[in-house]
PDB file of N, CA, C and O in Angstrom:
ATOM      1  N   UNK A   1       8.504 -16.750  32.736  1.00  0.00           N
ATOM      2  CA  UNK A   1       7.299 -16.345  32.063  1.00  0.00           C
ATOM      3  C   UNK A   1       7.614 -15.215  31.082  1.00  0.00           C
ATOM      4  O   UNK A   1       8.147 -14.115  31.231  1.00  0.00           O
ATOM      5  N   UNK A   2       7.059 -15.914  29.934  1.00  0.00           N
ATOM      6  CA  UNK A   2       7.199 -14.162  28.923  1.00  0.00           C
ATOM      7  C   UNK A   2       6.385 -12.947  29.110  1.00  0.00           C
ATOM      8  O   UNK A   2       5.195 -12.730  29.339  1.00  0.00           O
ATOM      9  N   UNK A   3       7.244 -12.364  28.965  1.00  0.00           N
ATOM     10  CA  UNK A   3       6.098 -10.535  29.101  1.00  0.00           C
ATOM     11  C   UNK A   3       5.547 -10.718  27.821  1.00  0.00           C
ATOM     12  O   UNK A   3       5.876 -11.608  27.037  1.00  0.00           O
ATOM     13  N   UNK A   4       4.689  -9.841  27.629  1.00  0.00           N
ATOM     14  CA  UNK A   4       3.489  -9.402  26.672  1.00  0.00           C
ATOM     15  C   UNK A   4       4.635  -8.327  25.046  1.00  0.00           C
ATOM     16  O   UNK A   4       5.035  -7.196  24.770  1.00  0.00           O
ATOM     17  N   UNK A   5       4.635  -9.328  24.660  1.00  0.00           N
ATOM     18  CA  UNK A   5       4.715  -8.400  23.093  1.00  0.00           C
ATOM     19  C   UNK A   5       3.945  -7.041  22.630  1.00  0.00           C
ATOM     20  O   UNK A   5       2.756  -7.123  22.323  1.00  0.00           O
ATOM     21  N   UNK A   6       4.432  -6.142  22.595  1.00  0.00           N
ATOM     22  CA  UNK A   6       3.871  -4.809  22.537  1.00  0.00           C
ATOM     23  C   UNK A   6       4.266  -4.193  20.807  1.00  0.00           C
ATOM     24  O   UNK A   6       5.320  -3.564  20.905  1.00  0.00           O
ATOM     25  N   UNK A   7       3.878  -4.187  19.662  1.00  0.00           N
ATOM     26  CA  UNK A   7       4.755  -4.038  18.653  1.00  0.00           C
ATOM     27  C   UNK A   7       3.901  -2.325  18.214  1.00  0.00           C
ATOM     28  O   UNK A   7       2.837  -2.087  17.644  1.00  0.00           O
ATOM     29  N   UNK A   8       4.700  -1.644  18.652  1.00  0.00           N
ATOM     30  CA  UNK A   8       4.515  -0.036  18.455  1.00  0.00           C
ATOM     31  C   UNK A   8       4.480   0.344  16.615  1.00  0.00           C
ATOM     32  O   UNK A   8       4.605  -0.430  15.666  1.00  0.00           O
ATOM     33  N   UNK A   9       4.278   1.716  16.637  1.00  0.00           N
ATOM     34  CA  UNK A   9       4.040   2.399  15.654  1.00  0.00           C
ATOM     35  C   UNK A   9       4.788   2.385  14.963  1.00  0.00           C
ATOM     36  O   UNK A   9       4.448   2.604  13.800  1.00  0.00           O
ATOM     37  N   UNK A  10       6.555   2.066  15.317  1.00  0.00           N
ATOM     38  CA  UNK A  10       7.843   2.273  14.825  1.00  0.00           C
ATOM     39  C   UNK A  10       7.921   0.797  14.129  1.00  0.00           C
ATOM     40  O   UNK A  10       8.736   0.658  13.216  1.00  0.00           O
ATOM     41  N   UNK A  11       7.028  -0.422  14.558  1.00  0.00           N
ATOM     42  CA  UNK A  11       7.078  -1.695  13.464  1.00  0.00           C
ATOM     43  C   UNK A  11       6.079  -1.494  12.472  1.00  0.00           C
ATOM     44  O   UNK A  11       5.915  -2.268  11.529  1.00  0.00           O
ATOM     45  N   UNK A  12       5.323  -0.331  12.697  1.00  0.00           N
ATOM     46  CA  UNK A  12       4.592  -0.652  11.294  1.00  0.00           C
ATOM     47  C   UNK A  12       5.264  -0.254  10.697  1.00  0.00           C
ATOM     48  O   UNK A  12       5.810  -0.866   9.779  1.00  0.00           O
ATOM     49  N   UNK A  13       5.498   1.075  11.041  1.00  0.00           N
ATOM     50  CA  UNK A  13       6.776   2.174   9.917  1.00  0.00           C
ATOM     51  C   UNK A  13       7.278   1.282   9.144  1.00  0.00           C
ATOM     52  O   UNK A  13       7.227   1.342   7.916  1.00  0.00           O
ATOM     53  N   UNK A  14       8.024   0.006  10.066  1.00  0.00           N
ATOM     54  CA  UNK A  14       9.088  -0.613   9.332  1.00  0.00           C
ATOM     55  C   UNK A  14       8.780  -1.369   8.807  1.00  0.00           C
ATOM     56  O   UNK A  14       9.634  -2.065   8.256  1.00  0.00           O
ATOM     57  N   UNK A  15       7.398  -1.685   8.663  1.00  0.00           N
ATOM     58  CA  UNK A  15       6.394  -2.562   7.566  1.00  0.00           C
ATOM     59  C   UNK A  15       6.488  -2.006   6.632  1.00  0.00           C
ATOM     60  O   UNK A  15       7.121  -2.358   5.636  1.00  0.00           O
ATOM     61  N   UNK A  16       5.727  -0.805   6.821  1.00  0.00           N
ATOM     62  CA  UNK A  16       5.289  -0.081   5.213  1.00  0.00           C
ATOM     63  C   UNK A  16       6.918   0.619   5.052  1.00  0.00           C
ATOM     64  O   UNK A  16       6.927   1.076   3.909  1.00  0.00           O
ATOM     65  N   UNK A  17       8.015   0.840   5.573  1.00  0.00           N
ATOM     66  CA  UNK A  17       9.093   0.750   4.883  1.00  0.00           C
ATOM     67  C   UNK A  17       9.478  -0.187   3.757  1.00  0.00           C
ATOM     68  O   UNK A  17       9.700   0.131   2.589  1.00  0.00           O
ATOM     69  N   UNK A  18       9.523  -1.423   4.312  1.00  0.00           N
ATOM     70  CA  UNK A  18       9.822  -2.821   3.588  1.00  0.00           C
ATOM     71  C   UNK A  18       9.118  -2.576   2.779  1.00  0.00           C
ATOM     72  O   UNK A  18       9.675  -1.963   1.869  1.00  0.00           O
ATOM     73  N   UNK A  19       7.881  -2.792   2.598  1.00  0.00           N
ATOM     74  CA  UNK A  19       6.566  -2.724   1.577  1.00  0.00           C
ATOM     75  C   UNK A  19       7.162  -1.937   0.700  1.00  0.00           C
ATOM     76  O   UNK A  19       7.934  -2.401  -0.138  1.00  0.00           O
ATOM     77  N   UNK A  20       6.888  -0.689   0.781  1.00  0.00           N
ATOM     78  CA  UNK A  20       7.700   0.092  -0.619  1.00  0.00           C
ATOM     79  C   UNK A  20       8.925   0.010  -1.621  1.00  0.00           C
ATOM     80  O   UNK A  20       9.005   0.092  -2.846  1.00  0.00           O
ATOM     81  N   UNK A  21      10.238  -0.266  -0.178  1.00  0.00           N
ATOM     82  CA  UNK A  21      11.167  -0.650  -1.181  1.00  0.00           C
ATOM     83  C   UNK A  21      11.149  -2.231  -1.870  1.00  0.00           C
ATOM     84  O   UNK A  21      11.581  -2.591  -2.965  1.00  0.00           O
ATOM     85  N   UNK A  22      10.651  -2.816  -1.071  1.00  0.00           N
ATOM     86  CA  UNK A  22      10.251  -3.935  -1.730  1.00  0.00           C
ATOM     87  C   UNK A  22       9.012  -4.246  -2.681  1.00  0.00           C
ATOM     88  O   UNK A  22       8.821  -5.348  -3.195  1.00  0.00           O
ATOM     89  N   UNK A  23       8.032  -2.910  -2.881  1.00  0.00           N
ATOM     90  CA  UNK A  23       6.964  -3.140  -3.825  1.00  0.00           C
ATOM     91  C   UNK A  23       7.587  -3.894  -5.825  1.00  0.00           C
ATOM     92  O   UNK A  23       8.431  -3.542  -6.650  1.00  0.00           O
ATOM     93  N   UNK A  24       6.799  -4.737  -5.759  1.00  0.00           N
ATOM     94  CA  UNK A  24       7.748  -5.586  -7.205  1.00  0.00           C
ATOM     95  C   UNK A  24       8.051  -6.780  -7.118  1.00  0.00           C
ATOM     96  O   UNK A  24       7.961  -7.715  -7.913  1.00  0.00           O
ATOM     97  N   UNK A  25       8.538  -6.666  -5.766  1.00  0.00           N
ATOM     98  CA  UNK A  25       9.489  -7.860  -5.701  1.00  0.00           C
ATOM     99  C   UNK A  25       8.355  -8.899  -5.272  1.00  0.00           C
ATOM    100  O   UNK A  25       7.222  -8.738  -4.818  1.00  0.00           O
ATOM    101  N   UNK A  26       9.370 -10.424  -5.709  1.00  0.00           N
ATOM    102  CA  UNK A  26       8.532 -11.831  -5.508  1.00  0.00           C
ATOM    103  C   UNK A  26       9.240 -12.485  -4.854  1.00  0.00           C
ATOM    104  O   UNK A  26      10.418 -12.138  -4.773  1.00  0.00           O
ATOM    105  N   UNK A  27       8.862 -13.457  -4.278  1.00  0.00           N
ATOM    106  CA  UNK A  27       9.600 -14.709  -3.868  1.00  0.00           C
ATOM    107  C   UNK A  27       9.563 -15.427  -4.874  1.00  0.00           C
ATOM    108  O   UNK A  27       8.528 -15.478  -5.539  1.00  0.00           O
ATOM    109  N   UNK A  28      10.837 -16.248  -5.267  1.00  0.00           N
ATOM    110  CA  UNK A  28      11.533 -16.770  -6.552  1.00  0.00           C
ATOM    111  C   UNK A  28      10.460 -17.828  -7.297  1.00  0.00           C
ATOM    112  O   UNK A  28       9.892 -18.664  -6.593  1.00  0.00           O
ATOM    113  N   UNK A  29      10.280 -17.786  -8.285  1.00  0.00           N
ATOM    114  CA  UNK A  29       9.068 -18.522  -8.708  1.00  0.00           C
ATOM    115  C   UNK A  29       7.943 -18.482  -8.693  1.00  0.00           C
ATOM    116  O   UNK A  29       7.097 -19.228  -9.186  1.00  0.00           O
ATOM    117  N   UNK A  30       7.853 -17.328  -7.941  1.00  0.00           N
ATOM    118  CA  UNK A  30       6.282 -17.199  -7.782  1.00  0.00           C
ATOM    119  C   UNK A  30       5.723 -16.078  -8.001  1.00  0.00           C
ATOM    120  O   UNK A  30       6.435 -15.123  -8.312  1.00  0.00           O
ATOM    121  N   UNK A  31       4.382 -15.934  -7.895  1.00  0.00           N
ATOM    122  CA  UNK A  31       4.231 -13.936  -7.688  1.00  0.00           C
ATOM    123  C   UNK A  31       3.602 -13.576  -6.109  1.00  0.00           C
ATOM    124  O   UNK A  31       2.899 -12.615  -5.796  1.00  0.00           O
ATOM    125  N   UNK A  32       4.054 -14.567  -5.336  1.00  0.00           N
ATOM    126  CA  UNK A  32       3.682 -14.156  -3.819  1.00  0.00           C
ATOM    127  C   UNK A  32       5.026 -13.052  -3.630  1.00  0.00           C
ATOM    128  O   UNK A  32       6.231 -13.145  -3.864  1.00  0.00           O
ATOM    129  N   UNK A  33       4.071 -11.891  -3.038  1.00  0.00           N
ATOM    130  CA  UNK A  33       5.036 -10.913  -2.511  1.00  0.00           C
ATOM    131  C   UNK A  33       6.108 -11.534  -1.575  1.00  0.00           C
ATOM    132  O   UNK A  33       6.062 -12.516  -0.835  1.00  0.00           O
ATOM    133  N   UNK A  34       7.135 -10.595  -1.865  1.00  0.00           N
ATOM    134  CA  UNK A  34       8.558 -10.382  -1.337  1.00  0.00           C
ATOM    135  C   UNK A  34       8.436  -9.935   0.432  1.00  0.00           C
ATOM    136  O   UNK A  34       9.178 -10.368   1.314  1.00  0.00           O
ATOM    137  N   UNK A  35       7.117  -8.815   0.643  1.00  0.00           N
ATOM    138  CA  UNK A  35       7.171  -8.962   2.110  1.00  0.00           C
ATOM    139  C   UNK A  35       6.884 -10.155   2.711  1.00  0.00           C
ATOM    140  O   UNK A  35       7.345 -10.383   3.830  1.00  0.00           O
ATOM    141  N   UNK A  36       6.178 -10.974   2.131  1.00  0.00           N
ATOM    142  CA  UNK A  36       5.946 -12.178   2.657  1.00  0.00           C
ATOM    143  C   UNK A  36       7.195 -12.901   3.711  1.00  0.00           C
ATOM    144  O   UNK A  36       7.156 -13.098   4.925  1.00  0.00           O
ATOM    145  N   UNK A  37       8.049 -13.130   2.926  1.00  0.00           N
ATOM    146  CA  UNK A  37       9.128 -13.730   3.576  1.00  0.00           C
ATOM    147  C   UNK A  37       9.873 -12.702   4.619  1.00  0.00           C
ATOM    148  O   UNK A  37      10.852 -13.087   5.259  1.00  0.00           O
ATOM    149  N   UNK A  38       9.409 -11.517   4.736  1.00  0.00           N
ATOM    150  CA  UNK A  38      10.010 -10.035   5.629  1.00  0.00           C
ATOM    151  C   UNK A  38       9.488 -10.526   6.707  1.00  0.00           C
ATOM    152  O   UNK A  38      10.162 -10.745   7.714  1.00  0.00           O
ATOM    153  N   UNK A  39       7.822 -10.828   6.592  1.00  0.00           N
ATOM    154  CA  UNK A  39       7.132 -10.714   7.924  1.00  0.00           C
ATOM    155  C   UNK A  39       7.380 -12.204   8.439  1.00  0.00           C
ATOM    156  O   UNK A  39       7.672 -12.340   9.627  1.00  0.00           O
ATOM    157  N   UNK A  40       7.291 -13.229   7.695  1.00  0.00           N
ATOM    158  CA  UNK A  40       7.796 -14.855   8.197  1.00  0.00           C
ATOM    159  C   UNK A  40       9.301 -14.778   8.936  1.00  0.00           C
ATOM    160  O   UNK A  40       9.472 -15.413   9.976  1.00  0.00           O
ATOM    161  N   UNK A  41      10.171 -14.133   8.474  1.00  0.00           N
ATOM    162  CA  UNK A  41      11.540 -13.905   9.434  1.00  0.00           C
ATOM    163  C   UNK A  41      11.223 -12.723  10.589  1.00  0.00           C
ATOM    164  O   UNK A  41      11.957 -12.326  11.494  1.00  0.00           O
ATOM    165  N   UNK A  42      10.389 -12.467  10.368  1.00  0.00           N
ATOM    166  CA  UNK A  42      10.243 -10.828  11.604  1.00  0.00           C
ATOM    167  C   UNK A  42       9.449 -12.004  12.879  1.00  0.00           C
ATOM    168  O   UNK A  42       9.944 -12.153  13.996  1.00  0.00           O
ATOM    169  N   UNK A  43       8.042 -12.811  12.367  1.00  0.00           N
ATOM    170  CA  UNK A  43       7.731 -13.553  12.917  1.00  0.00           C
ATOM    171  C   UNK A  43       8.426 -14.598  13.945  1.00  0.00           C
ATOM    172  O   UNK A  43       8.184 -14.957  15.098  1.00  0.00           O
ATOM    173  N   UNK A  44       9.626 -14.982  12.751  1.00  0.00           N
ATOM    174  CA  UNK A  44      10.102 -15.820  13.903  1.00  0.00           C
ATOM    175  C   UNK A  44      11.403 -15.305  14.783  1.00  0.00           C
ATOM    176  O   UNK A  44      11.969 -15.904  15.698  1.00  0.00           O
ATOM    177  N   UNK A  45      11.677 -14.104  14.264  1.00  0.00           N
ATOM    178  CA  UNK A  45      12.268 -13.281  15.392  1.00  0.00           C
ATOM    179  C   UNK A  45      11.468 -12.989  16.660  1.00  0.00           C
ATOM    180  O   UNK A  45      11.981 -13.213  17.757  1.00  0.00           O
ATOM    181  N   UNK A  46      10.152 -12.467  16.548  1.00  0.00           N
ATOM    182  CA  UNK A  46       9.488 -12.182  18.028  1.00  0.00           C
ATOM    183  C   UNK A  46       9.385 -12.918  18.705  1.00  0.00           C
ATOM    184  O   UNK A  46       9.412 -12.787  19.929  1.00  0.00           O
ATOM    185  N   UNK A  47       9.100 -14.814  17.514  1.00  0.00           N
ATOM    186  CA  UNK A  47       8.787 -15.639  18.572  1.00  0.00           C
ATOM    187  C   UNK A  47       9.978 -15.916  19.129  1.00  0.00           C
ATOM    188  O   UNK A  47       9.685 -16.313  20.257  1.00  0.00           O
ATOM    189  N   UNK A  48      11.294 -15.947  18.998  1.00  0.00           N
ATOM    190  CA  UNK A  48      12.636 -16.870  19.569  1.00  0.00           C
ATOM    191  C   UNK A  48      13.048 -15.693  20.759  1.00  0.00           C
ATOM    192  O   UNK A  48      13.297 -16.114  21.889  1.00  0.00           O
ATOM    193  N   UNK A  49      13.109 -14.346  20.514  1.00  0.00           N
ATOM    194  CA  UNK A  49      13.246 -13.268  21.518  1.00  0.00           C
ATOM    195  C   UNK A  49      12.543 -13.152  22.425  1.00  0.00           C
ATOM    196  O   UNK A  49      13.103 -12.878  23.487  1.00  0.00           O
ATOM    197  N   UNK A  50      11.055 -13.298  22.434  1.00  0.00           N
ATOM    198  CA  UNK A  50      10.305 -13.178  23.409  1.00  0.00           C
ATOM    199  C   UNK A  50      10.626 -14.404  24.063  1.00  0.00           C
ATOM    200  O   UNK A  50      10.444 -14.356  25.279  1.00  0.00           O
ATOM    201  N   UNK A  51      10.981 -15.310  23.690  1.00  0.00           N
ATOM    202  CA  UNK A  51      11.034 -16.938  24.681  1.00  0.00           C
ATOM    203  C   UNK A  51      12.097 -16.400  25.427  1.00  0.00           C
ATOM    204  O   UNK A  51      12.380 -17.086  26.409  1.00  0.00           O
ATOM    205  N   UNK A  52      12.753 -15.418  25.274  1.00  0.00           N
ATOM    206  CA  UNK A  52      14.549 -15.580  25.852  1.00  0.00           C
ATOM    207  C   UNK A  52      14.656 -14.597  26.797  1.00  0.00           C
ATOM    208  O   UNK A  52      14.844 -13.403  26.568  1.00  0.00           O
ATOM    209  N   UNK A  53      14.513 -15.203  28.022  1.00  0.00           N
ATOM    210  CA  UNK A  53      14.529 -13.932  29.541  1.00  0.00           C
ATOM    211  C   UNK A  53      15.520 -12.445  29.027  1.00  0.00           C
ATOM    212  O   UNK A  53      15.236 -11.277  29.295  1.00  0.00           O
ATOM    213  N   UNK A  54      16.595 -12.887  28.313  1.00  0.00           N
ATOM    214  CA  UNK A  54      17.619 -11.649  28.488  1.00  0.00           C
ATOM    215  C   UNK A  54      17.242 -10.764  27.090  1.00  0.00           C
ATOM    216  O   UNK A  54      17.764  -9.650  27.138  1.00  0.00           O
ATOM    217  N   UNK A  55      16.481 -10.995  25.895  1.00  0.00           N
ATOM    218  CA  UNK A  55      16.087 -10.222  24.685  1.00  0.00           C
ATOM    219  C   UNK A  55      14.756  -9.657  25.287  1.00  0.00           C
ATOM    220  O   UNK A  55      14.583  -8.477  24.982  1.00  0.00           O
ATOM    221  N   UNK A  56      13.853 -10.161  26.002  1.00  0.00           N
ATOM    222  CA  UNK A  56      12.183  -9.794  26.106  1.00  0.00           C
ATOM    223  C   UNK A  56      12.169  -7.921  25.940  1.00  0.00           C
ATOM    224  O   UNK A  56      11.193  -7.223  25.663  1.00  0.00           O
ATOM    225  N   UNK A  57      13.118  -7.621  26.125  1.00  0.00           N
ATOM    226  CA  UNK A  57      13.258  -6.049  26.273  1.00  0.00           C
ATOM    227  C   UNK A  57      13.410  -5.307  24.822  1.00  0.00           C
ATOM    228  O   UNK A  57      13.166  -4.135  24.535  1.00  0.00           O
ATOM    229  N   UNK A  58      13.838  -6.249  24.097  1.00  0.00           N
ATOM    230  CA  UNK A  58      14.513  -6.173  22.708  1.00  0.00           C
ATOM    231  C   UNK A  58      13.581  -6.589  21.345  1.00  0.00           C
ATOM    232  O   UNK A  58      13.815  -6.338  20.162  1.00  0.00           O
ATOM    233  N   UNK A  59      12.810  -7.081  21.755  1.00  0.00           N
ATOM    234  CA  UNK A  59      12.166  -7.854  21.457  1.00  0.00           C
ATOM    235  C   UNK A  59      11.412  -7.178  19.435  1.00  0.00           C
ATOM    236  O   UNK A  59      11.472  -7.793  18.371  1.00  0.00           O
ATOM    237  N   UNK A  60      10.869  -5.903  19.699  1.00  0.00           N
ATOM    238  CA  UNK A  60      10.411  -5.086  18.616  1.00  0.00           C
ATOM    239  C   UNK A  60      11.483  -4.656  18.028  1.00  0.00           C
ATOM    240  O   UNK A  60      11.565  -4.909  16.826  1.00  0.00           O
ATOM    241  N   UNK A  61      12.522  -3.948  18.625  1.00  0.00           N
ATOM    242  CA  UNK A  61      13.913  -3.713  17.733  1.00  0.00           C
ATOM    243  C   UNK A  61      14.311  -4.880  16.368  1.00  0.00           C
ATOM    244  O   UNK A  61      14.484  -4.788  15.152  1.00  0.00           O
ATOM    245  N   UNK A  62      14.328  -6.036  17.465  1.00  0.00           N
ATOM    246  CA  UNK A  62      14.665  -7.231  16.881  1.00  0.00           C
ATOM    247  C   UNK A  62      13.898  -7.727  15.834  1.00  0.00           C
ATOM    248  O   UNK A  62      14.259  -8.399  14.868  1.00  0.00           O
ATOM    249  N   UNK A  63      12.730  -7.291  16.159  1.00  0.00           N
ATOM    250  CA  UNK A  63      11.994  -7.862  14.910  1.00  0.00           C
ATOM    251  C   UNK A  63      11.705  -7.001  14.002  1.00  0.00           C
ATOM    252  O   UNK A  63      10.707  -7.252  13.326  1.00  0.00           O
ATOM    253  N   UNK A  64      12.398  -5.865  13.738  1.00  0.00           N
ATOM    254  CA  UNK A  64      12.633  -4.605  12.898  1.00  0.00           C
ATOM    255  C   UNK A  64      13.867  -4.996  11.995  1.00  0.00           C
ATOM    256  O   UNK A  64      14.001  -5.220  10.792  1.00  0.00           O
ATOM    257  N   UNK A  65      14.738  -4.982  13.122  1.00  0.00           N
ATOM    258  CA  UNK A  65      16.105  -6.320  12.350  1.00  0.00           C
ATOM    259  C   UNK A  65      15.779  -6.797  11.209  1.00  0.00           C
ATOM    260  O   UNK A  65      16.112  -6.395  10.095  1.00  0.00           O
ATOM    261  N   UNK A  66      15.000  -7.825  11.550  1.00  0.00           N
ATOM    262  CA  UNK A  66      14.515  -9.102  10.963  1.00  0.00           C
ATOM    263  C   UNK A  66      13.685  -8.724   9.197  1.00  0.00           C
ATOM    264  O   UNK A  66      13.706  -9.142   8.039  1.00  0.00           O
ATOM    265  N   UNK A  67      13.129  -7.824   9.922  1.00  0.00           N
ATOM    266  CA  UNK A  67      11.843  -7.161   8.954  1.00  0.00           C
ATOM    267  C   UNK A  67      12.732  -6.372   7.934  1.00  0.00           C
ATOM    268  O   UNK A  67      12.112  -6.429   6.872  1.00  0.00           O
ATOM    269  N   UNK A  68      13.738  -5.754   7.771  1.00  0.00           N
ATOM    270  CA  UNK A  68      14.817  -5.027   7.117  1.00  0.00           C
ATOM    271  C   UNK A  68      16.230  -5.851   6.830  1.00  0.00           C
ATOM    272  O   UNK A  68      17.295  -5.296   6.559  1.00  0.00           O
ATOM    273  N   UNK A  69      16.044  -7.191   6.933  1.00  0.00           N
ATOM    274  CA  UNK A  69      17.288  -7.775   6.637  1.00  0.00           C
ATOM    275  C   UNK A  69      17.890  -7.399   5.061  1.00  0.00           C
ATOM    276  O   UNK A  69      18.999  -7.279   4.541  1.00  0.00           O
ATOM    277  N   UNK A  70      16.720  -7.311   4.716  1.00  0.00           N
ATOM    278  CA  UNK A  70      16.989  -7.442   2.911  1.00  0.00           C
ATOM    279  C   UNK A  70      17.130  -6.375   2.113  1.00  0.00           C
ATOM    280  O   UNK A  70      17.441  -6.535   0.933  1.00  0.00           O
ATOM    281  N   UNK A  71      16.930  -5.189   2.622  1.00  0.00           N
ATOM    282  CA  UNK A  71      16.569  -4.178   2.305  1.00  0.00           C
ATOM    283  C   UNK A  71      17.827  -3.380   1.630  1.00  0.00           C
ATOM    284  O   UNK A  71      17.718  -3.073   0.443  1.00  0.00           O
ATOM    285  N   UNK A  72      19.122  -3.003   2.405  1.00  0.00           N
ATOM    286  CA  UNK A  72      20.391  -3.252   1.875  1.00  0.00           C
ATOM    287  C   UNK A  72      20.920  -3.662   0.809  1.00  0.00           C
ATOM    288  O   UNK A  72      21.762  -2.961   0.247  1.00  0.00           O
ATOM    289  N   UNK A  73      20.541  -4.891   0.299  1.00  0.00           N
ATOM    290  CA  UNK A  73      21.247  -6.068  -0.005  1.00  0.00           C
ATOM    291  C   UNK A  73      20.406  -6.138  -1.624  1.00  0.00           C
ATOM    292  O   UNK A  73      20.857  -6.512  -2.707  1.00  0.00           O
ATOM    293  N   UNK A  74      19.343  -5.738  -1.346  1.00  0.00           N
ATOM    294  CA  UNK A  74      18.005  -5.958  -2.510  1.00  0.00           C
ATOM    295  C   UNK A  74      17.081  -5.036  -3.033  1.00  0.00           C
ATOM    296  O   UNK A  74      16.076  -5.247  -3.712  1.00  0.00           O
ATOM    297  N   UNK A  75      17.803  -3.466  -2.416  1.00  0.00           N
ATOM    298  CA  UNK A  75      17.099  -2.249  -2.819  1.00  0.00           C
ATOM    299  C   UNK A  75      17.854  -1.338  -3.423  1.00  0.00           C
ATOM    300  O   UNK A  75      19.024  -1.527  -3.756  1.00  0.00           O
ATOM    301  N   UNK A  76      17.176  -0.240  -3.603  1.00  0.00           N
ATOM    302  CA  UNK A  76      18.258   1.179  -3.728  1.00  0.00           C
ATOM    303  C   UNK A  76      18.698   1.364  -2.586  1.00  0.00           C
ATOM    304  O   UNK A  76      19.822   1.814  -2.366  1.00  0.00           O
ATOM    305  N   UNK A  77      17.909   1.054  -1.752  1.00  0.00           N
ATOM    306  CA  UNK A  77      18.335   2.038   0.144  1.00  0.00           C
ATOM    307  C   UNK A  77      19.920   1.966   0.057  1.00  0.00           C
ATOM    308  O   UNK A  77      20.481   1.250  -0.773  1.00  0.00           O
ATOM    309  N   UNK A  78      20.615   2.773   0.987  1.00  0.00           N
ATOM    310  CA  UNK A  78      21.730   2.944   1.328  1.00  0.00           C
ATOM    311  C   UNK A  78      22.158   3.480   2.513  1.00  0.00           C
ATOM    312  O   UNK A  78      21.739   4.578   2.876  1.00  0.00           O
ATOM    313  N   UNK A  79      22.914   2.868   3.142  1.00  0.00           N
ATOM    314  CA  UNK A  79      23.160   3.167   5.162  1.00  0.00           C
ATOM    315  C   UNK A  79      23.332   4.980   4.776  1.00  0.00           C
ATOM    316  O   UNK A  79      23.522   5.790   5.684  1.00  0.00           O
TER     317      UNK A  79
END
């Protein structure tokens, strides 16, 4: 049985993180925002972790992961 998804204060952060450095940006062809596709991969991070007895613990980290994949790769940010 899955435990209960709890997504704290520290995933919004990492919402309105994304959001900013990503304010501008599109998904290719279109003018649908760039978080769009942040929160569709964050999405299906919670859902595949929460299914999985040994991540359920991990579960918000992971979908922080998910939510910041691009951020690196497609911003100014820098580790």
């Amino acid at each position: 049985m899955s435990k209960e998804v709890v997504l704290s204060k520290k995933f919004s952060d990492a919402v309105e993180f994304a959001r900013f450095h990503h304010e501008g940006h599109t998904r290719k062809g279109t003018t649908i925002p760039y978080l769009s596709h942040l929160l569709t991969v964050a999405g299906l991070a919670i859902e595949d972790a929460a299914a999985d007895p040994e991540l359920q613990d991990q579960v918000e980290d992971i979908a922080i992961a998910a939510l910041l994949h691009d951020v690196l790769e497609d911003t100014e940010v820098t580790a």
